[in-house]
ROSE-4610 file (N, C-alpha, C; in Angstrom, 1 decimal, always signed):
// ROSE-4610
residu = [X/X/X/X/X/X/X/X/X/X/X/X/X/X/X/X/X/X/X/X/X/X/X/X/X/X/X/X/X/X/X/X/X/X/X/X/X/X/X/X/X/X/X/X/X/X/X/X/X/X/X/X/X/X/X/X/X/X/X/X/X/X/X/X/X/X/X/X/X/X/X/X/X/X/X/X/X/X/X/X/X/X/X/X/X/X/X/X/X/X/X/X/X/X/X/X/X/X/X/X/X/X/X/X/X/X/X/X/X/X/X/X/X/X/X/X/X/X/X/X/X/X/X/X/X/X/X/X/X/X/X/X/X/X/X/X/X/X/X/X/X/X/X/X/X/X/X/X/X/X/X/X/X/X/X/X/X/X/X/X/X/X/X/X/X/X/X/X/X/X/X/X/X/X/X/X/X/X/X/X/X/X/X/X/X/X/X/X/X/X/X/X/X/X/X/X/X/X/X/X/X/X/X/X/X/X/X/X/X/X/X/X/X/X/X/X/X/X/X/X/X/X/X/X/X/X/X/X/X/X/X/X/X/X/X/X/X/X/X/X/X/X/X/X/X/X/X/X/X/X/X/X/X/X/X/X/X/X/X/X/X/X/X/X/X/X/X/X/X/X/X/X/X/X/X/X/X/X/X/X/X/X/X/X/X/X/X/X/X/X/X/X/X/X/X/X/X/X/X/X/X/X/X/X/X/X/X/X/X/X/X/X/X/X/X/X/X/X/X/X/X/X/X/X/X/X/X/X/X/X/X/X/X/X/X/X/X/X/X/X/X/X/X/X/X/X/X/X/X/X/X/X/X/X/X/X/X/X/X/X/X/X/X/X/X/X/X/X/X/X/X/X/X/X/X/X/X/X/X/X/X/X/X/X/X/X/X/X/X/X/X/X/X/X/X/X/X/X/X/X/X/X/X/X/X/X/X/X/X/X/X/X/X/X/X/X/X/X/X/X/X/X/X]
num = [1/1/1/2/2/2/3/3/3/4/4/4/5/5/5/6/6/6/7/7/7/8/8/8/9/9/9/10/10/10/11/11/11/12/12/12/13/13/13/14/14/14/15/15/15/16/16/16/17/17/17/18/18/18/19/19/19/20/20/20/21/21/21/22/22/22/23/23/23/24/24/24/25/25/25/26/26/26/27/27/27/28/28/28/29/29/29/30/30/30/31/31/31/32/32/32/33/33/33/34/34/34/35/35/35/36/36/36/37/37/37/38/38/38/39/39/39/40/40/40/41/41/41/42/42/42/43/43/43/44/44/44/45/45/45/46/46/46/47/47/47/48/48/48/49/49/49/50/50/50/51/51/51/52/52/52/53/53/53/54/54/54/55/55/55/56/56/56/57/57/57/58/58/58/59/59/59/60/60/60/61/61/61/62/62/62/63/63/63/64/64/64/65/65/65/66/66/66/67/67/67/68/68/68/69/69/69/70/70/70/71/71/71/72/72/72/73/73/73/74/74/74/75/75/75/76/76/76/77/77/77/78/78/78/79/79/79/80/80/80/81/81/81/82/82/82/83/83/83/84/84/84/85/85/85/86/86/86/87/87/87/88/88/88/89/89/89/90/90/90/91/91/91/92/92/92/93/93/93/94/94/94/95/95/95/96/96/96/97/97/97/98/98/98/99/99/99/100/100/100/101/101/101/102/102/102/103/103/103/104/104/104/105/105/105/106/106/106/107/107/107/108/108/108/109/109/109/110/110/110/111/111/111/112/112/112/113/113/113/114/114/114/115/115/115/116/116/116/117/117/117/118/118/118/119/119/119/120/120/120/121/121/121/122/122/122/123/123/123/124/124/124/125/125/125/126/126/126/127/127/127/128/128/128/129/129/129/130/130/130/131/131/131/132/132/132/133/133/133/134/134/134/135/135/135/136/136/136/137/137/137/138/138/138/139/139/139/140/140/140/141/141/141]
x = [-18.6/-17.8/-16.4/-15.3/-14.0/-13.7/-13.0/-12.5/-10.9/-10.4/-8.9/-8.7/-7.3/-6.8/-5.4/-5.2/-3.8/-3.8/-2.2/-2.6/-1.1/-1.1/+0.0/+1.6/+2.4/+4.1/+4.1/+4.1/+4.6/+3.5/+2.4/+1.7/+0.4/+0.6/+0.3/-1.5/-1.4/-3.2/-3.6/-4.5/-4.8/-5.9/-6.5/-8.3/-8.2/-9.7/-10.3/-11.5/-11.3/-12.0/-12.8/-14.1/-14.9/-15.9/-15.4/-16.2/-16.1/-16.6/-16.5/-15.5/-15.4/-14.9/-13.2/-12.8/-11.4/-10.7/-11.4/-11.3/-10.9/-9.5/-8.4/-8.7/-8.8/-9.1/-8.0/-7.7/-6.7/-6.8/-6.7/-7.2/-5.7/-5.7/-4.6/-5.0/-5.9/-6.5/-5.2/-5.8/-4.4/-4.3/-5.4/-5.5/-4.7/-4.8/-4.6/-3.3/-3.0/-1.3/-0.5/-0.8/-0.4/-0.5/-1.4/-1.8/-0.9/-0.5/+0.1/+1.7/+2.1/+3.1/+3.3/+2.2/+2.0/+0.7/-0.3/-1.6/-1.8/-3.5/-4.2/-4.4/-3.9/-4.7/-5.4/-6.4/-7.3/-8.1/-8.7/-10.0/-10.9/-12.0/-13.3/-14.5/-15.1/-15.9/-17.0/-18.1/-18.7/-18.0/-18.7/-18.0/-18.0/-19.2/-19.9/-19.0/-17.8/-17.4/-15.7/-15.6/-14.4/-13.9/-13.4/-13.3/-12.0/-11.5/-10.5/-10.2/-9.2/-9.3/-7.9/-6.7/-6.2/-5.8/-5.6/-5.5/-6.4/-6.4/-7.2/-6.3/-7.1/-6.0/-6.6/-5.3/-6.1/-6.7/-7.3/-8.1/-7.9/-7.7/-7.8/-8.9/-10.2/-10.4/-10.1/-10.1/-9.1/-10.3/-11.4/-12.1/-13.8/-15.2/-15.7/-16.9/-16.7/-17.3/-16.5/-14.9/-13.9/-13.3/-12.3/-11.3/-10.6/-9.7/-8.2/-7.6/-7.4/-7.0/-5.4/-4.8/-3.6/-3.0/-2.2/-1.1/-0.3/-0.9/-0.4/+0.7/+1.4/+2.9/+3.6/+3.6/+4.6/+4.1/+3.0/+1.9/+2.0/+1.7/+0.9/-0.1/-0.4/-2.2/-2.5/-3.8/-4.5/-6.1/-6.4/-7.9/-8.5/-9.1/-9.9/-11.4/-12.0/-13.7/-14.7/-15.6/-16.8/-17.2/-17.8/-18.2/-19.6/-19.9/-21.2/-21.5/-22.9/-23.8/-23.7/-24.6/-24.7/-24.4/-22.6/-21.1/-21.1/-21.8/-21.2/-20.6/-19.6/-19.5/-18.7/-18.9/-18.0/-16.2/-16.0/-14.1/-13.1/-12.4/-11.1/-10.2/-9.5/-8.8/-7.4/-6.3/-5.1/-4.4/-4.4/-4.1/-2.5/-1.6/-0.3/-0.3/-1.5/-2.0/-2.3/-2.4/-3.3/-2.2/-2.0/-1.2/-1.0/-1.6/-1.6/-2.7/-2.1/-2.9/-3.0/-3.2/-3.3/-4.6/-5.2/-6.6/-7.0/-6.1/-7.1/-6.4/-7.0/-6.2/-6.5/-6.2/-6.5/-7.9/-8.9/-10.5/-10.6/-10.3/-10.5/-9.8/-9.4/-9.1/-9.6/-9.4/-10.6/-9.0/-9.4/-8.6/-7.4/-7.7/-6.5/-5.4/-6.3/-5.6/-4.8/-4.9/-4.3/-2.8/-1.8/-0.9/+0.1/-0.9/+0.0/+0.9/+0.6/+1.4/+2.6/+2.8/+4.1/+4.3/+2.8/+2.7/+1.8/+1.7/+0.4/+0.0/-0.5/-1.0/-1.4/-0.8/-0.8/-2.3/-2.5/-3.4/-4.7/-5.8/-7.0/-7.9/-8.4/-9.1/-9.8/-11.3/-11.4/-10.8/-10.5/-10.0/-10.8/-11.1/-11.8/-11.3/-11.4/-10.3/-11.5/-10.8/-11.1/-12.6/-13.3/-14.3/-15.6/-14.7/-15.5/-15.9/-14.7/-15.0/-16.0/-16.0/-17.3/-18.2/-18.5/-19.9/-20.5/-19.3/-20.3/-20.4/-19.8/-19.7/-20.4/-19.8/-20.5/-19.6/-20.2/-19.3/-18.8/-19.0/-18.8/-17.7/-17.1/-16.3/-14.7]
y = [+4.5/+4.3/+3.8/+4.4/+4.1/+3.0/+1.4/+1.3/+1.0/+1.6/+1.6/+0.8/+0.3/-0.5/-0.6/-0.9/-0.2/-1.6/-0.9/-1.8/-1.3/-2.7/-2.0/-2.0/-1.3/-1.4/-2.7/-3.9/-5.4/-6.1/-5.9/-6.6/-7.1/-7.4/-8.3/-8.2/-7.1/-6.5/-5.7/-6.3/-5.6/-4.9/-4.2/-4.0/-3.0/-3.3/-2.4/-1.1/-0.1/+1.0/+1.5/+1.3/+2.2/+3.2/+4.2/+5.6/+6.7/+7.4/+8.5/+9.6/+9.2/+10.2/+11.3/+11.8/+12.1/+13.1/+14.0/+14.8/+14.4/+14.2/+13.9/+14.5/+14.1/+15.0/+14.9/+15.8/+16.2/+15.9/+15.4/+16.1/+15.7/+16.5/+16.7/+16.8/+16.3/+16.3/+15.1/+15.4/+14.9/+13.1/+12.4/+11.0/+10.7/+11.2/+11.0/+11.3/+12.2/+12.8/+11.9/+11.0/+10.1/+8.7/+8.5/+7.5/+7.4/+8.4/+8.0/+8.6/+9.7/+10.3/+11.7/+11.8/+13.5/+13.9/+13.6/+13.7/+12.2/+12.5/+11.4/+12.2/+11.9/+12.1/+11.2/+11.2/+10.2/+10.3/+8.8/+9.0/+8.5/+9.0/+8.5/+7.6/+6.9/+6.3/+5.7/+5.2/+4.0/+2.9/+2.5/+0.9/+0.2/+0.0/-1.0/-1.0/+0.5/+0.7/+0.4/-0.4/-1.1/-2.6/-3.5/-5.1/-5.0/-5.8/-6.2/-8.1/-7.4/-8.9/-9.9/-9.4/-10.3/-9.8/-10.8/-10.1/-9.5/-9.4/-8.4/-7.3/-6.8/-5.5/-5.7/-5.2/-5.4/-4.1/-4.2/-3.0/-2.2/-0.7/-0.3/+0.0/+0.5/+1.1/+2.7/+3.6/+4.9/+5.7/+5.5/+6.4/+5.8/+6.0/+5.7/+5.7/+6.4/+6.2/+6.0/+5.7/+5.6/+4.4/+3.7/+2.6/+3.0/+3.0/+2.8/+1.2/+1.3/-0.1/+0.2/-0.9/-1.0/-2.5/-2.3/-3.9/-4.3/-6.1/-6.5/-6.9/-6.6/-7.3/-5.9/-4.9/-3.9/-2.8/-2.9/-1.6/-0.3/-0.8/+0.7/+0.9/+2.4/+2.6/+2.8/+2.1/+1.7/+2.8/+2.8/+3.2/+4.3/+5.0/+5.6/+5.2/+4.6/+4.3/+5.0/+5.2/+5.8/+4.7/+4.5/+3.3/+3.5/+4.8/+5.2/+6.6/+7.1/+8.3/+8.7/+9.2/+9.6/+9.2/+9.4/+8.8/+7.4/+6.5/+5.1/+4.5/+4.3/+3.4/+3.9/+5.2/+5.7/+5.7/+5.1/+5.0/+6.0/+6.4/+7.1/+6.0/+6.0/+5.2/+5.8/+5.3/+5.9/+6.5/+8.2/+7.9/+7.2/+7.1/+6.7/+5.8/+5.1/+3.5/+3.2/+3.4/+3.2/+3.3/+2.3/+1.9/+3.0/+4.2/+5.2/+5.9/+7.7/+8.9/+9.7/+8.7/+9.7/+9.8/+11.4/+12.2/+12.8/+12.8/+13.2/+14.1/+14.9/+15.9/+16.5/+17.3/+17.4/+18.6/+18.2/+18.9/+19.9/+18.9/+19.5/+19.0/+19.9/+19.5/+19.9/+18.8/+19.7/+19.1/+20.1/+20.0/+20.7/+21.8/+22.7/+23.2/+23.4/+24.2/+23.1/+22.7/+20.7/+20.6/+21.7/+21.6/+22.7/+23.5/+24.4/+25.4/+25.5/+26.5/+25.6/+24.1/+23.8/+23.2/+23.3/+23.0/+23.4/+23.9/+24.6/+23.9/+23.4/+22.4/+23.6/+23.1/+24.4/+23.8/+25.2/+24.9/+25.6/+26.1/+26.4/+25.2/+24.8/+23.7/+24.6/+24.0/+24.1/+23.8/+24.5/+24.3/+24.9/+23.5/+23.3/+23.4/+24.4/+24.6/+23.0/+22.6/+21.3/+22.0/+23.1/+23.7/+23.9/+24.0/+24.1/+22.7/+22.1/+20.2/+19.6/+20.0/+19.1/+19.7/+21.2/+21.3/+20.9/+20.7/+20.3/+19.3/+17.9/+16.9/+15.8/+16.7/+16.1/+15.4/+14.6/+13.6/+12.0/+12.4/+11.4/+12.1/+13.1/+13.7/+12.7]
z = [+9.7/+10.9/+10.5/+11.4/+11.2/+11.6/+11.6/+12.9/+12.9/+14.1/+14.5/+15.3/+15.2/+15.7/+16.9/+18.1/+19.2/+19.4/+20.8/+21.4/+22.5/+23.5/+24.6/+23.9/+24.5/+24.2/+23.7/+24.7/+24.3/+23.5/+23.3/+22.3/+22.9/+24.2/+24.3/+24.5/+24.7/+24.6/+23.1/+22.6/+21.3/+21.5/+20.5/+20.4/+19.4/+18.7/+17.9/+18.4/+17.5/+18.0/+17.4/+16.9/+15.8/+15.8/+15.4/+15.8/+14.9/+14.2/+13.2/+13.9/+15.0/+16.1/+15.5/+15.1/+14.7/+16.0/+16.6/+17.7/+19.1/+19.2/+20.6/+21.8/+22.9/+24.3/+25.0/+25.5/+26.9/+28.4/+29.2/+30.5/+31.2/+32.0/+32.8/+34.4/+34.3/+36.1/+36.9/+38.0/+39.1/+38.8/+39.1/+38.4/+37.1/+35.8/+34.5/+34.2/+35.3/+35.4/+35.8/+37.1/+37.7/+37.0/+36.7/+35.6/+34.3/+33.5/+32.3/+32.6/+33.5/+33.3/+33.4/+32.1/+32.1/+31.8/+30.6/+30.5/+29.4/+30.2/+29.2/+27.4/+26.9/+25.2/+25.0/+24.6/+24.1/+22.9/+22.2/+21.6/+22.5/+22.4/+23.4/+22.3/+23.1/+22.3/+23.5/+23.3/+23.9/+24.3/+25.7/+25.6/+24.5/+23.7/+23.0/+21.6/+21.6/+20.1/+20.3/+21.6/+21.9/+22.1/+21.1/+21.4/+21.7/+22.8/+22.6/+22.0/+21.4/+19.9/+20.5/+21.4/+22.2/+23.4/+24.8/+25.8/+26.8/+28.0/+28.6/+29.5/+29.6/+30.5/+31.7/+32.7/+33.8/+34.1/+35.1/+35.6/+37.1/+37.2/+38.3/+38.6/+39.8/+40.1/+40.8/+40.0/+40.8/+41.1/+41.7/+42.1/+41.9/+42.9/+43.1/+41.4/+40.5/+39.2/+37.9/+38.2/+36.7/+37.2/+35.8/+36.5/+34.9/+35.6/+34.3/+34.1/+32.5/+32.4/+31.8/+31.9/+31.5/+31.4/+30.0/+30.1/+31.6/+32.1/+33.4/+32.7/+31.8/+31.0/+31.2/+30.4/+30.2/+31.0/+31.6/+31.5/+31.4/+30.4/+29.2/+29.4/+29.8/+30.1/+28.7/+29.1/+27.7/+28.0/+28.8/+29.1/+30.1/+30.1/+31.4/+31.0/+32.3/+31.7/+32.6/+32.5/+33.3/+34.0/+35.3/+35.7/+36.2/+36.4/+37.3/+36.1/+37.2/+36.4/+34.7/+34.6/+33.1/+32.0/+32.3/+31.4/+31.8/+32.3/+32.2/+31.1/+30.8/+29.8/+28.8/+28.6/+27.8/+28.1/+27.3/+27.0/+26.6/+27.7/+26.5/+26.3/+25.3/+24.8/+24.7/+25.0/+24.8/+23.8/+23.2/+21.8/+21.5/+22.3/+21.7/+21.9/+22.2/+21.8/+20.5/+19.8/+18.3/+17.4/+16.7/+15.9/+14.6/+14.5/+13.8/+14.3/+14.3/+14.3/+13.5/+11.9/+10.9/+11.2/+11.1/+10.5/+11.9/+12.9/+14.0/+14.7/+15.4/+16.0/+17.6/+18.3/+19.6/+19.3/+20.0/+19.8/+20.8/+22.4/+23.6/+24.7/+25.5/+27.0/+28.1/+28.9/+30.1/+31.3/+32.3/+33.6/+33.6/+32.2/+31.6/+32.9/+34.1/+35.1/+36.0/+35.6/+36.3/+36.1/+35.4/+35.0/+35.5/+36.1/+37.2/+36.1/+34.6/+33.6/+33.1/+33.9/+33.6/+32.0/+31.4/+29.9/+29.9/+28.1/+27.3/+26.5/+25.7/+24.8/+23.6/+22.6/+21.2/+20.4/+19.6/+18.9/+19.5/+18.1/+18.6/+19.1/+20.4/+20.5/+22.1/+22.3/+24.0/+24.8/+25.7/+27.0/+28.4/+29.1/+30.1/+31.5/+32.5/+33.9/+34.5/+35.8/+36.7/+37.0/+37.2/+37.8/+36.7/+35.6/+34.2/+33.5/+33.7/+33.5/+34.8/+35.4/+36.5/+36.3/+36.2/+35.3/+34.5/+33.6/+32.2/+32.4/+33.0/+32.7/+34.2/+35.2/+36.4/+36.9/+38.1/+38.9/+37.4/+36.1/+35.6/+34.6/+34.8/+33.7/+33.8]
């Protein structure tokens, strides 16, 4: 197991992340757009493979099974979490959170169609439309 280490723009939230995981995800669904800017990149992991070592983030609730976290100082989204079915618990973690992205690279995106063409994301990796990501993944994607 790896573990990495982020944290927000100002400091003021840290944490560690440990997971063999190297494979970055995309989603570009309407929440995550709104939420960061433009898309979530992430590493995902378990709750259980996330400490935070200073700080807490605060938390939104944005929908009846997820809550996004972010610095209450600078805020920087820091998180998307599963809160209900199947996925409870599992974390994306921000990747331009993490104090380095050497070894990892973008795996998959889901909500590819979420972008209306106005960006492509390069590279051979999956790409999941909004219709293809709730299948696979369910009301917990």
């Amino acid at each position: 197991m790896t573990e990495r280490t982020g944290g927000c723009l100002c400091g003021a939230v840290r944490y560690t992340i440990t997971t063999e995981k190297t494979g970055l995800g995309g989603c570009s669904c309407e929440q995550c757009r709104r939420h960061t800017g433009s898309l979530l990149v992430s590493l995902d992991a378990p709750g259980e493979a996330i400490r935070f070592v200073a700080g807490e983030p605060a938390v939104y609730t944005s929908s009846s099974w997820a809550e996004r976290g972010f610095c209450r100082d600078c805020g920087s989204t820091l998180f998307y979490r599963v809160t209900a079915g199947k996925m409870a618990g599992w974390t994306a973690m921000a990747a331009g959170t993490l104090d380095t992205l050497e070894g990892l690279s973008l795996e998959n995106e889901v909500f590819a169609d979420g972008t209306a063409g106005a960006y492509l994301l390069a590279g051979a990796h999956e790409r999941l439309t909004g219709e293809e990501t709730m299948k696979k993944y369910g009301a917990g994607a």
